[in-house]
C-alpha positions in Angstrom: 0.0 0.0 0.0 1.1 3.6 -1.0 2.0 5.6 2.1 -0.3 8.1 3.2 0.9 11.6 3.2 -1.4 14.5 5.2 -0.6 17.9 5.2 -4.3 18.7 6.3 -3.3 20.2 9.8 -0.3 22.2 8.7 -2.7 23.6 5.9 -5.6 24.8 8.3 -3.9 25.5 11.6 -0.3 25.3 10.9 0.3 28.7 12.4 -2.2 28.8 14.8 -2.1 25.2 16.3 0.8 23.9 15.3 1.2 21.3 17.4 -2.3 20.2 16.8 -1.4 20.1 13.4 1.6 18.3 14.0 -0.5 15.4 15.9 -2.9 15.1 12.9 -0.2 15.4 10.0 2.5 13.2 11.8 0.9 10.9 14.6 -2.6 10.4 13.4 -2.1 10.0 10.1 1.7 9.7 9.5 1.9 7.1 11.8 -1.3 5.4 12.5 -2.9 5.3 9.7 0.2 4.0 8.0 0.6 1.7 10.8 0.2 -2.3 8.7 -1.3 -4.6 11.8 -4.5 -3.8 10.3 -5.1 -3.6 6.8 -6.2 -0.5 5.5 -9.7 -1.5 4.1 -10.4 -2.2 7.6 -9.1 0.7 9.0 -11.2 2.5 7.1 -14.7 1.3 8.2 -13.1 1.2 12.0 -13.3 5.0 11.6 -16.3 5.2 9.8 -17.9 3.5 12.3 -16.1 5.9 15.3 -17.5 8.9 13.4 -21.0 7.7 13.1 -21.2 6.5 16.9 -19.7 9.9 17.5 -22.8 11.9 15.6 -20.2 13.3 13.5 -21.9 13.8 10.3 -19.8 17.0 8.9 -17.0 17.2 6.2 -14.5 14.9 8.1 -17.3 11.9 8.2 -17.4 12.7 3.9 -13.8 12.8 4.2 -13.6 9.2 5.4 -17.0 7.6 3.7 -14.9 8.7 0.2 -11.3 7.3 2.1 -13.3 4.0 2.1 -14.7 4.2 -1.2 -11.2 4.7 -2.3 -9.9 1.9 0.0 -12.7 -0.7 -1.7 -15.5 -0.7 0.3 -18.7 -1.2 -2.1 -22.0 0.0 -1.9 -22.9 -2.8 -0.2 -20.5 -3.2 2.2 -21.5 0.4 3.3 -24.9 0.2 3.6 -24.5 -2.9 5.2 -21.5 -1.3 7.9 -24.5 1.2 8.2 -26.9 -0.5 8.9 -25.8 -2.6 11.4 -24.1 0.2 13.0 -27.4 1.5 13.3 -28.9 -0.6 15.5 -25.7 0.0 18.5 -25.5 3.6 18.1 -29.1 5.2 16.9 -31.2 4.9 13.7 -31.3 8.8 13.6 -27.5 8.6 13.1 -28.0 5.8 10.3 -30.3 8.0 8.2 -27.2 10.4 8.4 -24.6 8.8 7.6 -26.8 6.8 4.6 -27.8 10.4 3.3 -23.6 11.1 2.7 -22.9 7.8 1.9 -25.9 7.6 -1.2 -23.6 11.1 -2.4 -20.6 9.4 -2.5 -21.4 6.0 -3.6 -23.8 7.4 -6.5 -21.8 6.7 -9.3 -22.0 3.6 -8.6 -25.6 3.3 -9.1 -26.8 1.6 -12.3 -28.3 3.8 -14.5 -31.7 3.2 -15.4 -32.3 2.9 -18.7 -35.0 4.5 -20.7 -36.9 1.2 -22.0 -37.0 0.4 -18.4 -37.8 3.8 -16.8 -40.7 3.7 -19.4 -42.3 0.1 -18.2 -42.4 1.5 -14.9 -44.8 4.0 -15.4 -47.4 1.5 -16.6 -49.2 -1.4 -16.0 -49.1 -3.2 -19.1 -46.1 -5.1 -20.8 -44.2 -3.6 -23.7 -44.2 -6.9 -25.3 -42.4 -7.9 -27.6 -40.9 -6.2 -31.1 -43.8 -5.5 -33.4 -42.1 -7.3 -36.4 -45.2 -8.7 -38.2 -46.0 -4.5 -38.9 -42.4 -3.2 -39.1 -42.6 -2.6 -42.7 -45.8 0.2 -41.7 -43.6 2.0 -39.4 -40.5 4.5 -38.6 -38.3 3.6 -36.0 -39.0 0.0 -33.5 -42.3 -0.4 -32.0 -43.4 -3.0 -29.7 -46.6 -4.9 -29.0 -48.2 -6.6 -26.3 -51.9 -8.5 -26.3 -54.2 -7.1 -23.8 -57.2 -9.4 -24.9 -57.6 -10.9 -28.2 -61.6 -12.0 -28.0 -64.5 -10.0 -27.3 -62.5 -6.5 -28.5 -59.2 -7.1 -29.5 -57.2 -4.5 -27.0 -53.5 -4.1 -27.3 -50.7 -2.5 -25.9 -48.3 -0.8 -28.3 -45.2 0.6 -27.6 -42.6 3.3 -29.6 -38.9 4.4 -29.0 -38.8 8.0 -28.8 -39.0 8.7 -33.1 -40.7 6.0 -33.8 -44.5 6.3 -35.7 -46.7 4.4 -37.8 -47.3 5.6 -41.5 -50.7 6.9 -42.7 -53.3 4.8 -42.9 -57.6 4.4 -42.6 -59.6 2.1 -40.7 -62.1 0.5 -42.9 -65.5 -1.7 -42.3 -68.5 -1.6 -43.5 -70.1 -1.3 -40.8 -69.0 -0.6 -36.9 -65.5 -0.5 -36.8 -62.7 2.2 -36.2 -60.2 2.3 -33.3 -59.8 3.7 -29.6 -56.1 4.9 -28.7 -55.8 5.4 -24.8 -52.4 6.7 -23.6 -50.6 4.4 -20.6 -47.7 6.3 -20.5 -45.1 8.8 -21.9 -45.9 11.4 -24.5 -46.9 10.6 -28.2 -49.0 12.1 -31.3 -51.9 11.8 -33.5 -53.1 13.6 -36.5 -55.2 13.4 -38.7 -54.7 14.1 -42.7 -55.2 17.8 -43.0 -55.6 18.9 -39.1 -53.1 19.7 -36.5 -51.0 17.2 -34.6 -52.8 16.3 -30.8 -50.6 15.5 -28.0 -51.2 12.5 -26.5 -50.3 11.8 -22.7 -51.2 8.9 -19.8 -55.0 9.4 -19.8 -56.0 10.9 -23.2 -58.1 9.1 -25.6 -59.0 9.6 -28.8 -62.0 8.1 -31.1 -60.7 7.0 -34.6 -63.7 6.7 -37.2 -63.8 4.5 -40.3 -62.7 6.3 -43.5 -60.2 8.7 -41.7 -56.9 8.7 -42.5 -54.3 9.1 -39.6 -51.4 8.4 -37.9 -49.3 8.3 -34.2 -46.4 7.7 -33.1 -44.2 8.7 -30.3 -42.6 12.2 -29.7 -39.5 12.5 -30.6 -37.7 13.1 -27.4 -40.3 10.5 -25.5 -41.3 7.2 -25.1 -45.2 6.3 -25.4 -47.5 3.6 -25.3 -51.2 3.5 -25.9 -54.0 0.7 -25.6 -55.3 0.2 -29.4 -59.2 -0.7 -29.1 -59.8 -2.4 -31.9 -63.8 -1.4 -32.2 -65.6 -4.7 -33.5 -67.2 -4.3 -37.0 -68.1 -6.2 -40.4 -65.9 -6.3 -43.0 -62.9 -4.8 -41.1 -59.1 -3.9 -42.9 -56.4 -1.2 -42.3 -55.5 0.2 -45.7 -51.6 1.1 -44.6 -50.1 4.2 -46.7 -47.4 6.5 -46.8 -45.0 7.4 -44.1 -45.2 10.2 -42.3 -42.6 13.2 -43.9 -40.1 14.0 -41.8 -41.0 17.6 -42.4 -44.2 17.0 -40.8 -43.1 15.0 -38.1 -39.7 17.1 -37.2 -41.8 20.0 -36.4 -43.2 18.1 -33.3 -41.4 18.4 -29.9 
């Protein structure tokens, strides 16, 4: 192990406690801390746990929670030391030390990723990758069965970008579809009208004959239910993408 090196006293009270200075610099650190019956690791967590039995909570407590970090002590480990310190010395003192140690150790927090982030906000599946309709859209969409008898209902996902191209909803009679946003923020329009946002809660009624499309914003996941409104004599009539004139004006 490198030798540790502390010029912390000299630096803050040099002149006006030097001898104090010279105690922390030389002795505590100098010495002590460089002292190999116990390994350093654990010397480490000995001192974490002083400090926290102590109700030291201040920049020296940060000072050794990062000293740790440094020294190989995982998240784990820590919340773990933590905890079980916890229960000797005072919960109050756990929440604490756990609100510098959650600082320190952040980085080493997975991120979460969007797709992921996304499923959370809703109840339904994202299913799987919508490869049967691929050819119909822009970008990757997803698609998960809600109920297949009665009313066909389905949950249908989009990356941020991603849209279906034009297209009309034909039967001759009944028909047409429900869109019911679950979560995250999409579009739809239809052919010769302004864009709608769509976001968790809206629904929109699609008639036969009208010719439409959605998607997902372009910065945003979304998923909507598609209620698939029983009728006779039912077909999608699938068109032309969506320009990316149109669609780039969207935020």
């Amino acid at each position: 192990m490198e030798k540790i090196i502390q010029t912390a006293g000299r630096n803050a009270l040099g002149e006006f406690a030097p001898e104090f200075a010279h105690f922390n610099d030389d002795v505590l650190f100098g010495e002590n801390w460089n002292n190999q019956d116990i390994d350093h690791k654990t010397r480490c967590i000995i001192t974490v746990v002083a400090l926290m039995s102590s109700g030291i909570t201040d920049s020296s407590l940060k000072y050794h929670l990062e000293n740790a970090k440094k020294a190989g002590v995982t998240r784990k480990e820590i919340a773990a030391i933590i905890t079980h310190t916890a229960f000797y010395v005072g919960w109050p003192k756990g929440w604490a030390v756990f609100n510098m140690a959650k600082d320190v150790w952040m980085e080493d927090e997975k991120p979460v990723d969007a797709r992921t982030s996304h499923a959370a906000e809703m109840v339904f599946p994202i299913g799987e990758p919508n490869d049967a309709f691929a050819q119909y859209f822009i970008g990757q969409s997803y698609l998960a069965p809600v109920s297949t008898t009665q009313v066909g209902i389905f949950n249908v996902t989009f990356e941020p970008g991603c849209r279906n191209n034009w297209h009309i909803h034909h039967a001759d009679k009944g028909g047409g579809q429900i869109l019911v946003c679950v979560a995250g923020h999409g579009y739809y329009q239809e052919w010769g009208k302004d864009a709608v946002e769509m976001k968790p809660g809206d629904c929109i009624n699609i008639p036969v004959g009208v010719k439409h499309w959605h998607g997902a914003a372009p910065d945003s996941w979304f998923s909507h239910l598609a209620v698939e409104v029983p009728g006779e004599n039912t077909s999608n009539e699938w068109l032309e993408p969506v320009e990316e004139s149109q669609y780039g004006i969207l935020k």
